[in-house]
N, C-alpha and C positions, 0 to 999 in steps of 0.2 A: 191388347194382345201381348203375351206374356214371350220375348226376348231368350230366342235360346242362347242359352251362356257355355257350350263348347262338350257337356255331359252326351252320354250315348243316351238316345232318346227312344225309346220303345213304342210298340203297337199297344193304346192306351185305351181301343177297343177290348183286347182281349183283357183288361185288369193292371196292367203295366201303369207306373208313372216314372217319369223324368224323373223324378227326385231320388237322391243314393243319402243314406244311414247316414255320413258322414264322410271326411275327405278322405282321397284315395282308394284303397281297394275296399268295396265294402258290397251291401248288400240294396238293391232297389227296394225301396219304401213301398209298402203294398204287393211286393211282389212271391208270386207262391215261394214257398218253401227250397224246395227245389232247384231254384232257380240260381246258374251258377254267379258267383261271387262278378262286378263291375267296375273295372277302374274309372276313375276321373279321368278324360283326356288331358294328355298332356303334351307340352312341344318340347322338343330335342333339341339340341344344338351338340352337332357332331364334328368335329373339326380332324381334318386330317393330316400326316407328314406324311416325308417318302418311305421311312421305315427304318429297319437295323436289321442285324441279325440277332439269333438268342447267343448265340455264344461267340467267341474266334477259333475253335477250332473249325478242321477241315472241315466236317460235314455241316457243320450251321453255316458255316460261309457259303457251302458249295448251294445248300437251298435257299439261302437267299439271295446269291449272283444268280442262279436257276431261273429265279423269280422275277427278278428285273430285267434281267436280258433276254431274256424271253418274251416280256412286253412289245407289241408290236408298235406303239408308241415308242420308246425308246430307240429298237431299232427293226429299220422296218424293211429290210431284209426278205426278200424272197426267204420262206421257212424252208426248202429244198437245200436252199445255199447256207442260209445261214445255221441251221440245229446241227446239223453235223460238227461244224466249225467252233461250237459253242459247247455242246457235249463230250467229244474229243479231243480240242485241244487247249481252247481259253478255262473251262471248268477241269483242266486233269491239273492247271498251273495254276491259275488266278487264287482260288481261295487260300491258297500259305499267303502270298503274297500281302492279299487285302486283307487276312488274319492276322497277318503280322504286324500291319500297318492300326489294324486295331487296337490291338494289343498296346497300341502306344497311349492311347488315350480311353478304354477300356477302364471303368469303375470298379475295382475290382471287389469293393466291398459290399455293393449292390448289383454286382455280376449285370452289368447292363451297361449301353452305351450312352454318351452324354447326353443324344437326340433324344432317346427313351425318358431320361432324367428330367429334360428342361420341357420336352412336352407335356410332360403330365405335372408339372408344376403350373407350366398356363396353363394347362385346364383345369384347376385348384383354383389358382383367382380368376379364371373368367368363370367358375362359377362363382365365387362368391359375388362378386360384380352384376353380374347377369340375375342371381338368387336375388342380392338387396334391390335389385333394380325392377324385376317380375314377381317376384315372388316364386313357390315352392312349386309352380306347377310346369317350372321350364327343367327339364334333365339336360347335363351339359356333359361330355364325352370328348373322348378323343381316339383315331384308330389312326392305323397305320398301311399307305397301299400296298409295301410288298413285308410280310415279314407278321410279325405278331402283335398287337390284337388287330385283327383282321378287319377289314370294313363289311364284312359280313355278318362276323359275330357280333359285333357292339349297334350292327343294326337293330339284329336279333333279340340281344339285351333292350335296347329303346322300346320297342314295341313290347315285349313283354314288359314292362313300366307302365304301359300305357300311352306312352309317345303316338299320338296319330297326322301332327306334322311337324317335318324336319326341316332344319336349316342346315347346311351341308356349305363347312368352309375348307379346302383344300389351301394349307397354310405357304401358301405361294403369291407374292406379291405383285409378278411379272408373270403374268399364266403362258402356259408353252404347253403344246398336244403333250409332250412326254412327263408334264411336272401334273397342273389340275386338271389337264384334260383328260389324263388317265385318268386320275384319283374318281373323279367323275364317272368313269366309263366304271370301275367296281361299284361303285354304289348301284349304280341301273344293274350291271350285272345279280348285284344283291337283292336290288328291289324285284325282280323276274319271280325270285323264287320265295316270295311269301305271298299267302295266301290273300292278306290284307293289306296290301301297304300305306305308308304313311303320304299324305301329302307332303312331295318337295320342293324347297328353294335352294339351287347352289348358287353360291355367293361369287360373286365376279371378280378376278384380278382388281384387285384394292393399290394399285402401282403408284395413281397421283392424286390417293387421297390425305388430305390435307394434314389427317392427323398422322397418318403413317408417316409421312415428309417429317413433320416437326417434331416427331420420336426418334424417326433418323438423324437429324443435324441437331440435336440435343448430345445424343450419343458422340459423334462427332466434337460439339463443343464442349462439351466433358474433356474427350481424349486432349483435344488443344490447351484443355488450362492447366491440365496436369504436368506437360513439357512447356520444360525452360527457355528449350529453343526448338522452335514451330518446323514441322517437314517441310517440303521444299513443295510436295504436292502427298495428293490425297489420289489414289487408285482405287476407285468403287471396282472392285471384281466380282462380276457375276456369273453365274454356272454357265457350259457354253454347251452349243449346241451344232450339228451339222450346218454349214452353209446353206447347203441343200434347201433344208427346211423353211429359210427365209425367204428363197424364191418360191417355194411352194406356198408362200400366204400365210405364215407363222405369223404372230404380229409379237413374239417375244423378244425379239431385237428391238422393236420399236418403241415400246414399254419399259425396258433397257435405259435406253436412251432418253427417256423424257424422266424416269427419275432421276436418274445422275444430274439435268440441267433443273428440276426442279428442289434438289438437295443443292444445285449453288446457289442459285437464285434466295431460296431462304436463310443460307449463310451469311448470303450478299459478300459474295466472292466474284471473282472476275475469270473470265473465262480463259483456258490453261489452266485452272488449281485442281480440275477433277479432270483424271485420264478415266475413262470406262476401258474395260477391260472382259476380256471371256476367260473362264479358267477351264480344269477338268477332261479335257482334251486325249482323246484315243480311238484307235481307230486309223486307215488312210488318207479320207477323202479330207481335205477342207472345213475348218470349224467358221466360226465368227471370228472374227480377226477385230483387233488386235490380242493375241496371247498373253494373258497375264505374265505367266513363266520367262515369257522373251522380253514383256515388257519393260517388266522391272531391272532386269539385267542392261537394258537399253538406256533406261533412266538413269543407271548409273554409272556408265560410261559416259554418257553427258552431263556429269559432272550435279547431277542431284543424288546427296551424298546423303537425303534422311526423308523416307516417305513413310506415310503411313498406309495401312490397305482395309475398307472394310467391303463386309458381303453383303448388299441392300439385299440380293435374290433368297438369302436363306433369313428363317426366320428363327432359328434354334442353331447354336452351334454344334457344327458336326463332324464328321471324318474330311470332308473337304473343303473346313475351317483348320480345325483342329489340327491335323495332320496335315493336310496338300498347302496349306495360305501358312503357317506358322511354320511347315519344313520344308518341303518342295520349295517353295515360292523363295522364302524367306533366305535359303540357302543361292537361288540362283540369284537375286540381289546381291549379298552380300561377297559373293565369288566374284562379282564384277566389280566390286571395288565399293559397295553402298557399305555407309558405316553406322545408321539408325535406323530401323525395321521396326513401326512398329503395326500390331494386328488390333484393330477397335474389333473387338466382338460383337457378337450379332443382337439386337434387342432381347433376344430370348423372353424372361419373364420381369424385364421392366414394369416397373408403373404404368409407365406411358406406354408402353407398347401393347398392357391388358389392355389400356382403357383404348386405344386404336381400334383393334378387333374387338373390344366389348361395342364402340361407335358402326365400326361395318355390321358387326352381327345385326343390333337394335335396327338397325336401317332395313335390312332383309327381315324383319319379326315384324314390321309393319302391317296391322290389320290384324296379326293375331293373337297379340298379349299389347295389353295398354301399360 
C-alpha cells in the first residue's frame, strides 16, 4: 500500500491522482484542465517577540502602548476602570515619553528598532539552519504580538505558501500569561478566522533547556575573559511582573528562578555570584521583588564596586536592554558609588543561540519532517 507523503490527496474516483507536475505550486497530473493550480504541503515555523512600534513619534507610539496595554494579559484591570485611565491620562503623556526613550536607541538608517532588526536576523539563520536540516518544504517566519507584522498577517502569508502545519515559538524563555501566553492567545485568535487552518504545536517555555543554559554561560564566559578584573557579582535581570500574579499560579517567577541556579551551576560558581533580579516596574501595586533598580544601588553601597547585569528573559536586545539596563539601571548603580557597570547583551543572533531554538524547534517538528 502506497504511503501518503504529506501532498493534498484528491477523490481518485472521480479521475484525480495524488501526484502534482512538480514541486510546489503546480498542477495535479491527470487532472481536468480546469482544475485550480495545488501546492505541495508545507510546515511553518513561525516565531514570535513582543513587538515595536513603526516609528517614535506620537501617534506610532500612542498605537502601540494602545495595543499592549490594552492586552488583558498585561493588565488585567477591570476595562471600566482601567480604559479610561489609559486613554485619558497614560496615552495623552506616555508616548513622548517612550518616544523619546526610543529615540535613543532608534536605527535611524533602517528607520526601525533594534528588536525589529535582531529578529529578523534569527529568523535568517534559523532558516537557513532549519532549510539545511529539512529541506525546502519547512517556511520559517517571524511576527510580532503587538505592533507590525502582525501574527495574523504572517499567518495568512503561511497558508497561502501552502503551510498546513505550524510550529508556533513565542520567543520567551521564562513563559508568563503576559509574554507567550498572550503571543499564543493571537494566534488562536487568528487561527478562528481562516477558513482552513493549519495544524498547530506552540512550543513550550524552553527556560532549562540545556542548550539554552550553555548559550547563556558561554555569553557570560565571553564577557568574563574580556575583563582584567572580574565583577564582584553577576545580576541576571529579568522583566518583572505584578506580585499579584505569582499568587495567582504564574509559574514565571519560578522559571526565573531555576534558570539563574541553572546558569551557576554550569559556570560552577558558588552560590552568592548570581543575584536574580525583576526590572521594568510601573504601576502601584507590588512587583517581584527584588528590584533591579534598587538592587544595584544596594550592591553598591555594600561595597561591590564592579557587577555585571544580563537579561536571561529577553531574547533580542531591546528598549528595556538598551535603554532601562544600560541607563536607568546603570545610572542608579553608579550614583551609589559603583564604579564598573558592565551590560552582557542578550544572545540575540548568536551561533549558539540559532542552534538552541533550531534544537527546541526540531523537537516540536517531531513526526512531521524527518
Amino acid at each position: 500500500m502506497q504511503q501518503w507523503d504529506g501532498r493534498p490527496m484528491l477523490d481518485t474516483k472521480a479521475g484525480h491522482s495524488p501526484a502534482i507536475d512538480r514541486p510546489g505550486e503546480g498542477r495535479l497530473a491527470h487532472a481536468p484542465a480546469d482544475h485550480p493550480p495545488v501546492r505541495r504541503a508545507k510546515v511553518g515555523v513561525l516565531i514570535a517577540n513582543l513587538g515595536t512600534p513603526d516609528a517614535t513619534d506620537y501617534w506610532s507610539m500612542r498605537r502601540y502602548l494602545n495595543e499592549f496595554l490594552s492586552d488583558r494579559r498585561v493588565i488585567d484591570y477591570p476595562r471600566w476602570k482601567w480604559q479610561p485611565l489609559l486613554q485619558l491620562i497614560i496615552l495623552s503623556k506616555r508616548p513622548f515619553s517612550s518616544g523619546a526613550n526610543y529615540r535613543k536607541i532608534w536605527d535611524n538608517e533602517r528607520n526601525e528598532s533594534p528588536l525589529m532588526t535582531i529578529t529578523r536576523s534569527q529568523t535568517e539563520a534559523l532558516r537557513d539552519v532549519l532549510t539545511a536540516r529539512f529541506g525546502d518544504r519547512i517556511v520559517v517566519d517571524f511576527c510580532m504580538r503587538y505592533g507590525n507584522p502582525s501574527t495574523a498577517s504572517k499567518l495568512r502569508a503561511m497558508i497561502e505558501a501552502g503551510v498546513e502545519k505550524l510550529v508556533f515559538l513565542p520567543l520567551y524563555p521564562q513563559g508568563a500569561g503576559a509574554t507567550s501566553v498572550t503571543a499564543n492567545d493571537a494566534l488562536f485568535r487568528a487561527l478562528m478566522a481562516e477558513a482552513n487552518p493549519p495544524a498547530v504545536r506552540t512550543v513550550a517555555p524552553y527556560f532549562d533547556h540545556p542548550i539554552y543554559i550553555d548559550a547563556l554561560a558561554k555569553s557570560v564566559e565571553e564577557a568574563w575573559a574580556k575583563m582584567e578584573v572580574k565583577p564582584d557579582v553577576l545580576v541576571a535581570s529579568y522583566h518583572g511582573m505584578p506580585k499579584r500574579y505569582l499568587m495567582s499560579g504564574d509559574s514565571y517567577h519560578c522559571q526565573c528562578q531555576k534558570t539563574s541556579r541553572l546558569l551557576r551551576e554550569r559556570l560552577g560558581w558558588d552560590k552568592g555570584q548570581i543575584h536574580t533580579t525583576f526590572q521594568s516596574v510601573f504601576g502601584p501595586e507590588e512587583w517581584l521583588k527584588p528590584y533591579t533598580v534598587e538592587h544595584v544601588a544596594e550592591l553598591a553601597k555594600q561595597g561591590k564596586k564592579r557587577i555585571a547585569v544580563v537579561a536571561p528573559a529577553f531574547s533580542a536586545d531591546c528598549i528595556e536592554t538598551l535603554e532601562e539596563i544600560e541607563g536607568e539601571i546603570r545610572e542608579a548603580f553608579e550614583h551609589a558609588g559603583g564604579e564598573s557597570f558592565t551590560y552582557i547583551p542578550c544572545l540575540n543572533d548568536r551561533a549558539d543561540h540559532i542552534g538552541a531554538l533550531a534544537e527546541v524547534i526540531s523537537q516540536n517538528l517531531g513526526g512531521w519532517l524527518d
